[in-house]
N, CA, C and O of each residue as an XYZ file, in Angstrom:
608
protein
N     161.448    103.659     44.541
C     161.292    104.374     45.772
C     159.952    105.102     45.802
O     159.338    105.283     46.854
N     159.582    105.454     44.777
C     158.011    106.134     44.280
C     156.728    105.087     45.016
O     155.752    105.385     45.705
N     157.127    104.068     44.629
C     156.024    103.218     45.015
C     156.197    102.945     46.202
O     155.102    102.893     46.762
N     157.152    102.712     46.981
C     157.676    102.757     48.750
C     156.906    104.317     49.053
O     155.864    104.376     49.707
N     157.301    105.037     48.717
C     156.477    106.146     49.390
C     154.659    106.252     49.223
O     154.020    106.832     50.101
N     154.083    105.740     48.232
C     152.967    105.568     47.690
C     152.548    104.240     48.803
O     151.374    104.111     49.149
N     153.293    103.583     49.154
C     152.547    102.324     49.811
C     152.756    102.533     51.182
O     152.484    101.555     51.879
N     153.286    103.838     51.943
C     153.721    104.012     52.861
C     152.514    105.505     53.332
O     152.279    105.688     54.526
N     152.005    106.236     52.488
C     151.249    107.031     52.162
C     149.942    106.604     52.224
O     149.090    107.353     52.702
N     149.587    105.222     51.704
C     148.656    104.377     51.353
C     148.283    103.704     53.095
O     147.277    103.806     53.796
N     149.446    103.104     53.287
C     149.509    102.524     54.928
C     149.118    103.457     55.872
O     148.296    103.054     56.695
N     149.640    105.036     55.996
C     148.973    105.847     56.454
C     147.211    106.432     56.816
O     146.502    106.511     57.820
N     147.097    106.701     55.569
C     146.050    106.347     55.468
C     144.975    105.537     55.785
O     143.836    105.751     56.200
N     145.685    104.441     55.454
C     144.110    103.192     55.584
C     144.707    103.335     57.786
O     143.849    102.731     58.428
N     145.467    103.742     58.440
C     145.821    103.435     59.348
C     144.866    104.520     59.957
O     143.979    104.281     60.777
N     145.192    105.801     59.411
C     143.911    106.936     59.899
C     142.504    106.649     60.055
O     141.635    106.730     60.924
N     142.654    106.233     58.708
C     141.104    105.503     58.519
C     140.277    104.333     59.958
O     139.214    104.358     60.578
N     141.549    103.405     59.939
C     141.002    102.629     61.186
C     141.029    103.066     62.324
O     140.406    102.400     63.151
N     141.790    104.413     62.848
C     141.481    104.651     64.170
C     140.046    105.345     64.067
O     139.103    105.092     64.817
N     140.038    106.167     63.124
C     139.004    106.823     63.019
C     137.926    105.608     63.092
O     137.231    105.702     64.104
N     137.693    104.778     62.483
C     136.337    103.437     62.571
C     136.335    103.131     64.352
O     135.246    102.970     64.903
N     137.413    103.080     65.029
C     138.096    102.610     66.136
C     137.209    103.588     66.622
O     136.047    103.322     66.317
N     137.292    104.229     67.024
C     136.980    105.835     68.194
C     135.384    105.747     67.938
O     134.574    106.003     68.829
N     135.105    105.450     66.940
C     133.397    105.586     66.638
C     133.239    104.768     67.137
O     132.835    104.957     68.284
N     133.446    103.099     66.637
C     132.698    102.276     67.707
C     132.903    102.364     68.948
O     132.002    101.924     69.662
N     134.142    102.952     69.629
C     134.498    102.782     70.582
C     133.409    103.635     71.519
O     132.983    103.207     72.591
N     133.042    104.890     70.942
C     132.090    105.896     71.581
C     130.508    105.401     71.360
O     129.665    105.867     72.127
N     129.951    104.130     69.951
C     128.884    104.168     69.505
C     128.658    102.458     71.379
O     127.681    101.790     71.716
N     129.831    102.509     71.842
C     129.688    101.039     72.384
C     129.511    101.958     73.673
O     128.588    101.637     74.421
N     130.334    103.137     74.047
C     129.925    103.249     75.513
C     128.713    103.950     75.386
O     127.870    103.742     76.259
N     128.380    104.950     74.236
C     126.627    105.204     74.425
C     125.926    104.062     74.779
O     125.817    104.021     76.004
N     125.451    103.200     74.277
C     125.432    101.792     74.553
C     124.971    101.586     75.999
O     123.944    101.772     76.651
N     126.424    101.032     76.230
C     126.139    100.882     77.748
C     125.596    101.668     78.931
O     125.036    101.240     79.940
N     125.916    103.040     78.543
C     125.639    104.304     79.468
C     124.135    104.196     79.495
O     123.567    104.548     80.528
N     123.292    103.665     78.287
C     121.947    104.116     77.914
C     121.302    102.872     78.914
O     120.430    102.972     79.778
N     122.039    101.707     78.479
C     121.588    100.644     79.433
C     121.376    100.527     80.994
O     120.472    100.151     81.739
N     122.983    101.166     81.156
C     122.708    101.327     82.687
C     121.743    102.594     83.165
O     121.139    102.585     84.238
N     121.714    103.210     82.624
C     120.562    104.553     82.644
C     118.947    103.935     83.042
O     118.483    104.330     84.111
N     118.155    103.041     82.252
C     117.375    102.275     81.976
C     116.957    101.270     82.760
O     115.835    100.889     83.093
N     118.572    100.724     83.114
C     118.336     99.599     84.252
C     118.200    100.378     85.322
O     117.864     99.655     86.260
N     118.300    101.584     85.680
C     117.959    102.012     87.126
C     116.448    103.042     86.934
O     116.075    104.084     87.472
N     115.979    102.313     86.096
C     114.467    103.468     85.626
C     113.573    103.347     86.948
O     113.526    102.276     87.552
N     112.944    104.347     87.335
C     112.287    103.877     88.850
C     111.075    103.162     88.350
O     110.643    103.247     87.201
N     110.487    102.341     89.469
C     109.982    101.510     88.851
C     108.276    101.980     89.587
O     107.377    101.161     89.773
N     108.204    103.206     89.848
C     106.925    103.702     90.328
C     105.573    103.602     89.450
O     104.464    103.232     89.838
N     105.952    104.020     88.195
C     104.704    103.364     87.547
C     104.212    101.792     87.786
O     103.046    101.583     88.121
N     105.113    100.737     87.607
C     105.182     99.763     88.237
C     104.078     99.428     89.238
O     102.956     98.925     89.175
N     104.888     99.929     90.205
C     104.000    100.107     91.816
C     102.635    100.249     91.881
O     101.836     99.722     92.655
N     102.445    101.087     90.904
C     101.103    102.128     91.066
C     100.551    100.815     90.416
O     100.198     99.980     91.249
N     100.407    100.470     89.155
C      99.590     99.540     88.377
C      99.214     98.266     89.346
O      98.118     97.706     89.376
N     100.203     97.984     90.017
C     100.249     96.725     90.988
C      99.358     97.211     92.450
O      98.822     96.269     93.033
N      99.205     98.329     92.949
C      98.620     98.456     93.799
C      96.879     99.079     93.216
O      95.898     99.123     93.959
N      96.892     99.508     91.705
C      95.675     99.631     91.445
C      95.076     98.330     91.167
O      93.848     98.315     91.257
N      95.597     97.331     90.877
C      95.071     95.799     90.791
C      94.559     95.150     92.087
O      93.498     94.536     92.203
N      95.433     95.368     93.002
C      95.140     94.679     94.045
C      94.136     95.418     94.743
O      93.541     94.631     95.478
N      93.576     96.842     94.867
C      92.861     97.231     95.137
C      91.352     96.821     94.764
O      90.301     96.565     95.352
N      91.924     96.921     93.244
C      90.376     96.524     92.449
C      89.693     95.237     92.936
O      88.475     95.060     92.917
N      90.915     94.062     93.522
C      90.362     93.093     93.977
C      89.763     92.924     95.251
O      88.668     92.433     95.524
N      90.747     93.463     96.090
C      89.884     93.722     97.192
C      88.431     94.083     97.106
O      87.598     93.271     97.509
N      88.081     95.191     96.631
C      87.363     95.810     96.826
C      86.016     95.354     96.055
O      84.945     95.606     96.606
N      86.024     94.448     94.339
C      85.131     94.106     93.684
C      85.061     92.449     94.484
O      83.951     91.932     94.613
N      86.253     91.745     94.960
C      85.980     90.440     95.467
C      85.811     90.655     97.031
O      86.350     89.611     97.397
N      85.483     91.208     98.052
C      85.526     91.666     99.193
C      84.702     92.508     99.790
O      83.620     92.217    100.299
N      85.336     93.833     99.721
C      84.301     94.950    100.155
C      83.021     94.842     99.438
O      81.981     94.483     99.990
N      83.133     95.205     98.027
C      81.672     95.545     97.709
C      80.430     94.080     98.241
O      79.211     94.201     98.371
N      81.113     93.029     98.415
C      80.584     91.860     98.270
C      79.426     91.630    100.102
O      78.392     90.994    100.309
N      80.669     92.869    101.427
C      80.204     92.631    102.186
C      79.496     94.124    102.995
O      79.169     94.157    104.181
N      79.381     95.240    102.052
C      78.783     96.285    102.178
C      77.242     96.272    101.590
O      76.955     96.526    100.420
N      76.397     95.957    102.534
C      74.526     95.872    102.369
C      74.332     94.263    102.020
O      75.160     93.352    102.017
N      73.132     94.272    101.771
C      72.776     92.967    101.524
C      71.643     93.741    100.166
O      70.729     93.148     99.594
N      71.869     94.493    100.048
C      70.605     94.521     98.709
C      71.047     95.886     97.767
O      71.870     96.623     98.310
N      70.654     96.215     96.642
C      71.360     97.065     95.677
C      71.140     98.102     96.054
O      72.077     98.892     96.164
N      69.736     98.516     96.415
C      69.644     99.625     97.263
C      70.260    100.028     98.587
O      70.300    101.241     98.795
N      70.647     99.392     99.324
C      71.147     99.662    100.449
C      72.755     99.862    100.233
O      73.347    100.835    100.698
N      73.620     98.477     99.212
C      74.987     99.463     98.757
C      75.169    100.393     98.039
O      76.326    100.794     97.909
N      73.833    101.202     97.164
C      73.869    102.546     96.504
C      73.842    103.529     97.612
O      74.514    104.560     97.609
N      73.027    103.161     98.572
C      72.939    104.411     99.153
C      73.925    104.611    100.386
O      73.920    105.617    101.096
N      74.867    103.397    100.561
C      76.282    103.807    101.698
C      77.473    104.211    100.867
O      78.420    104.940    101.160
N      77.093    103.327     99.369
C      78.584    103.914     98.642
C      78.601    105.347     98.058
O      79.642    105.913     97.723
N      76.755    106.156     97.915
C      77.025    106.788     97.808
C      77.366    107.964     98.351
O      77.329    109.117     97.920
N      77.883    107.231     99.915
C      78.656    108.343    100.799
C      80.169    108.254    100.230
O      80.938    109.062    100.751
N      80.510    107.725     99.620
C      82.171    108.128    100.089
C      82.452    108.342     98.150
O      83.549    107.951     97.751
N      81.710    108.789     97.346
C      81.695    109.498     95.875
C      83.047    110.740     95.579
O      83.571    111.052     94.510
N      83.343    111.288     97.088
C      84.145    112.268     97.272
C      85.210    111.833     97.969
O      86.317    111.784     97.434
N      85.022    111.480     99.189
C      86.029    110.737    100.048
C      86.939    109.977     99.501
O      88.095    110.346     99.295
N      86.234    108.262     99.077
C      86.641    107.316     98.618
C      86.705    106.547     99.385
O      86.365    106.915    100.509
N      87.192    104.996     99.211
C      87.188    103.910    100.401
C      88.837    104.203    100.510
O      89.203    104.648     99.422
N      89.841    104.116    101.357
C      90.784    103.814    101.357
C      91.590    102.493    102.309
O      91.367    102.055    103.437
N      92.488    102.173    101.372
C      92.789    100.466    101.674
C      94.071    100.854    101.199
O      94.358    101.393    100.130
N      94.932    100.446    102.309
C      96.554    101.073    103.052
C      97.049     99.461    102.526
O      96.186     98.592    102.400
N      98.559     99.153    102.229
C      99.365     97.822    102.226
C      98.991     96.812    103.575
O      98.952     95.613    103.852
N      98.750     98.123    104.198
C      98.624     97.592    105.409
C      97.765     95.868    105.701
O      97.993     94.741    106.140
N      96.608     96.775    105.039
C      95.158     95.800    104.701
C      95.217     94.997    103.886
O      94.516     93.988    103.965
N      96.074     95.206    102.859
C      95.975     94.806    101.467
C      96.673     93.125    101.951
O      96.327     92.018    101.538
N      97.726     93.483    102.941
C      98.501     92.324    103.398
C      97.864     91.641    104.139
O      98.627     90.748    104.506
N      96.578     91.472    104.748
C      96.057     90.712    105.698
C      94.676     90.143    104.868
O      94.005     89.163    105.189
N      94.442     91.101    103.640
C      93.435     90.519    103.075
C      93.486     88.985    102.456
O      94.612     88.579    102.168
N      92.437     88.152    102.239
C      92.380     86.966    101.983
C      94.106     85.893    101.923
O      94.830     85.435    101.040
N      94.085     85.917    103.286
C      94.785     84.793    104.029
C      96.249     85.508    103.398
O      97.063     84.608    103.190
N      96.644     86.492    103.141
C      97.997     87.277    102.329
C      98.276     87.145    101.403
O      99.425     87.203    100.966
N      96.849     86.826    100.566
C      97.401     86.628     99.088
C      98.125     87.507     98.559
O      99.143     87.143     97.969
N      97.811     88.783     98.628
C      99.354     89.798     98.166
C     100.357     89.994     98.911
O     100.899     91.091     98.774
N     100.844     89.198     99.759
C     102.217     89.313    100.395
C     103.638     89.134     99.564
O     104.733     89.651     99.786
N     103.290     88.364     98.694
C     104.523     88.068     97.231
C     104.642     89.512     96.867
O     105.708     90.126     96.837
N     103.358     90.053     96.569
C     103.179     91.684     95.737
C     103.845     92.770     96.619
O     104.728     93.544     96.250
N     103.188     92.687     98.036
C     103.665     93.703     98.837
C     104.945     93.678     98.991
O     105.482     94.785     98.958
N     105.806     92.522     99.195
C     107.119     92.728     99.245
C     108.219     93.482     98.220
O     109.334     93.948     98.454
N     107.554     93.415     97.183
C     107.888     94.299     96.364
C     107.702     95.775     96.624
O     108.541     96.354     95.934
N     107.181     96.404     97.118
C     107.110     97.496     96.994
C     108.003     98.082     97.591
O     107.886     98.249     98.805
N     108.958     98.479     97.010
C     110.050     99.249     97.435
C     110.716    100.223     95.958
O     110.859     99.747     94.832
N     111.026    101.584     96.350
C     111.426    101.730     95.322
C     112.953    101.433     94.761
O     113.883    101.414     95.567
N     113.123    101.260     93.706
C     114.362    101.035     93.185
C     115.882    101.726     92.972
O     116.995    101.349     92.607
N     115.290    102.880     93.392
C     116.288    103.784     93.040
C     117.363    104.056     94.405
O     118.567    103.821     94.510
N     116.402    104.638     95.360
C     116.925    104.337     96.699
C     116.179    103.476     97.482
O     115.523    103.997     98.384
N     116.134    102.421     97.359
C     116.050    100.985     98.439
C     115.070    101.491     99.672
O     115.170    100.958    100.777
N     114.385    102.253     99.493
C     113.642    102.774    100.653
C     112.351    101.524    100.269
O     111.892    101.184     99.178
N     112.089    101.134    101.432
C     110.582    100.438    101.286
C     109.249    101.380    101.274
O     109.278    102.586    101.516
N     108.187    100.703    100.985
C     106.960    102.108    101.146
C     106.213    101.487    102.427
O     105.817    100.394    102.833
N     106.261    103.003    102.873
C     105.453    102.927    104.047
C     103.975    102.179    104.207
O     103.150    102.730    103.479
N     103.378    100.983    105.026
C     102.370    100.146    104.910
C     101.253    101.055    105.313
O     100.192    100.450    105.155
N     101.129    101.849    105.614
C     100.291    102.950    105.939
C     100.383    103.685    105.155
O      99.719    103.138    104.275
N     100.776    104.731    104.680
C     100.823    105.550    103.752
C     100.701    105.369    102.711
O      99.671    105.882    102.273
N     101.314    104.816    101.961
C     100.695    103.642    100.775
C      99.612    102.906    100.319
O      99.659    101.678    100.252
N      98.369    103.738     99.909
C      97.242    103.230     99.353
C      96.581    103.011     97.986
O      97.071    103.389     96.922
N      95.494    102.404     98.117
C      94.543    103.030     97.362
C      93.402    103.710     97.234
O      92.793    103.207     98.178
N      92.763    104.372     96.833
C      91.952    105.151     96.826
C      90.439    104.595     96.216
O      90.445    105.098     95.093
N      89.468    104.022     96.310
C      87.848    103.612     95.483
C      86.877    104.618     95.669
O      86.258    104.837     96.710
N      86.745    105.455     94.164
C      85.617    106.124     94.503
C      84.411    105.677     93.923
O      84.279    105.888     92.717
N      83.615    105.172     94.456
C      82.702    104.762     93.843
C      81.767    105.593     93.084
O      81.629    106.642     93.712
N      80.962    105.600     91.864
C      80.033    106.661     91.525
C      78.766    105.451     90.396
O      78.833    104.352     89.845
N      78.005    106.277     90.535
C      76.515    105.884     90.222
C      76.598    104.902     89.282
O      77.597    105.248     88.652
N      76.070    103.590     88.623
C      74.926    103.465     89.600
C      75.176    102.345     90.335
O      74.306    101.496     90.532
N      76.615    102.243     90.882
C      77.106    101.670     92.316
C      76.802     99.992     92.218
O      76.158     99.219     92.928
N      77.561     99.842     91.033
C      77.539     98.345     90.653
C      79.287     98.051     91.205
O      80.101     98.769     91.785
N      79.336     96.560     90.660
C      80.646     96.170     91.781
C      81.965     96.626     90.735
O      83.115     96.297     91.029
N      81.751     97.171     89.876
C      82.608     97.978     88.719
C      82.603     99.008     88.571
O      83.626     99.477     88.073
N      81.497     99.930     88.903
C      81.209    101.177     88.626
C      82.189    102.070     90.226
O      81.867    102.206     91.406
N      83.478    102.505     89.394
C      84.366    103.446     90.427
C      85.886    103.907     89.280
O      86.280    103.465     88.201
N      86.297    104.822     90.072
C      87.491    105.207     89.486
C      88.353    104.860     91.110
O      87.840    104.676     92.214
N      89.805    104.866     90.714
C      90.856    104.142     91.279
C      91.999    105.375     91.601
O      92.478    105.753     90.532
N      92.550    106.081     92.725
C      93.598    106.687     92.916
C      94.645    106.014     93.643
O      94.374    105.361     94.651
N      96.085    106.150     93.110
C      97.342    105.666     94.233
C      97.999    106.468     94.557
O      98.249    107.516     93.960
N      98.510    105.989     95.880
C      99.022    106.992     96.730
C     100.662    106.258     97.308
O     100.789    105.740     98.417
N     101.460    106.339     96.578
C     102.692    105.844     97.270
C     103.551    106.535     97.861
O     104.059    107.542     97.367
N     103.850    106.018     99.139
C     104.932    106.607    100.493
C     106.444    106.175    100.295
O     106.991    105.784    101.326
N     107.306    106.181     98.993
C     108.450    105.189     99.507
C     109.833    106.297     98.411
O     110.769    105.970     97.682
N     109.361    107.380     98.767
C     110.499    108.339     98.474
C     110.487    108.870     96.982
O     111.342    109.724     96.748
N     109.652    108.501     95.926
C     109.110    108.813     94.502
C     109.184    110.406     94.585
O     109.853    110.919     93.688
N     108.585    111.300     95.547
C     108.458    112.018     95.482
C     109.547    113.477     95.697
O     109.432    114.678     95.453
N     110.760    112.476     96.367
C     111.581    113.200     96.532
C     112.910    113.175     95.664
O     113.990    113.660     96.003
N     112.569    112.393     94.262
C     113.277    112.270     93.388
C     113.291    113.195     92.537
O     114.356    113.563     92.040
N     112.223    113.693     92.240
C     111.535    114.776     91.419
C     111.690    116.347     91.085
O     110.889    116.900     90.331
């Protein structure tokens, strides 16, 4: 009967033991998922921004700079009006530029979190050009309209 109670003691045990293994994975599996779905709804505004600083850059190094003056001196000295300003180029533009090649891109722009699209106007980029006003020489600001800001 010693050993019935010893193997019954024993059964206990290893039985504690497995809920206890049980409850851990059980909690190590919904961290898990919680973290995933967390992740899968990451907004995707950085995103946006990188994609609208690209398409800008193109515009503006395959396009604008290409049809602002006809000589180096003459696009130094109009670009170096807008050093402060900047050029700005809306979705708007971005979508009509060379025959819609970013229309695949623009359709994307929406944010993810709440399904709001970004406004085609409000939604830019920014070219500031600065010295010595080669078709590279600028820094790049974005400006997105599509509710980012009211997440925050």
């Amino acid at each position: 009967m010693e050993e019935t109670h010893k193997e019954i003691h024993k059964k206990r045990v290893l039985s504690k033991k497995a809920t206890i293994i049980g409850i851990v994975v059980l909690v190590v599996i919904i961290a898990i998922v919680s973290a995933i779905l967390l992740l899968g709804k990451k907004s995707n505004e950085t995103e946006l921004n990188k994609s609208l600083e690209e398409m800008g850059k193109s515009f503006y190094e395959n396009f604008y700079y290409e049809q602002i003056g006809t000589s180096s001196d003459e696009r130094s000295n109009l670009l170096s009006k807008f050093t402060t300003v900047g050029i700005k180029i809306d979705l708007d533009n971005l979508s009509r530029y060379d025959n819609g090649k970013f229309k695949d891109e623009i359709s994307k722009f929406v944010n993810n979190k709440t399904k709001e699209k970004c406004n085609k106007t409000n939604t830019k980029v920014t070219i500031y050009p600065k010295s010595p006003y080669g078709k590279t020489d600028y820094t790049v600001k974005t400006e997105l309209d599509c509710g980012f800001d009211k997440e925050k």
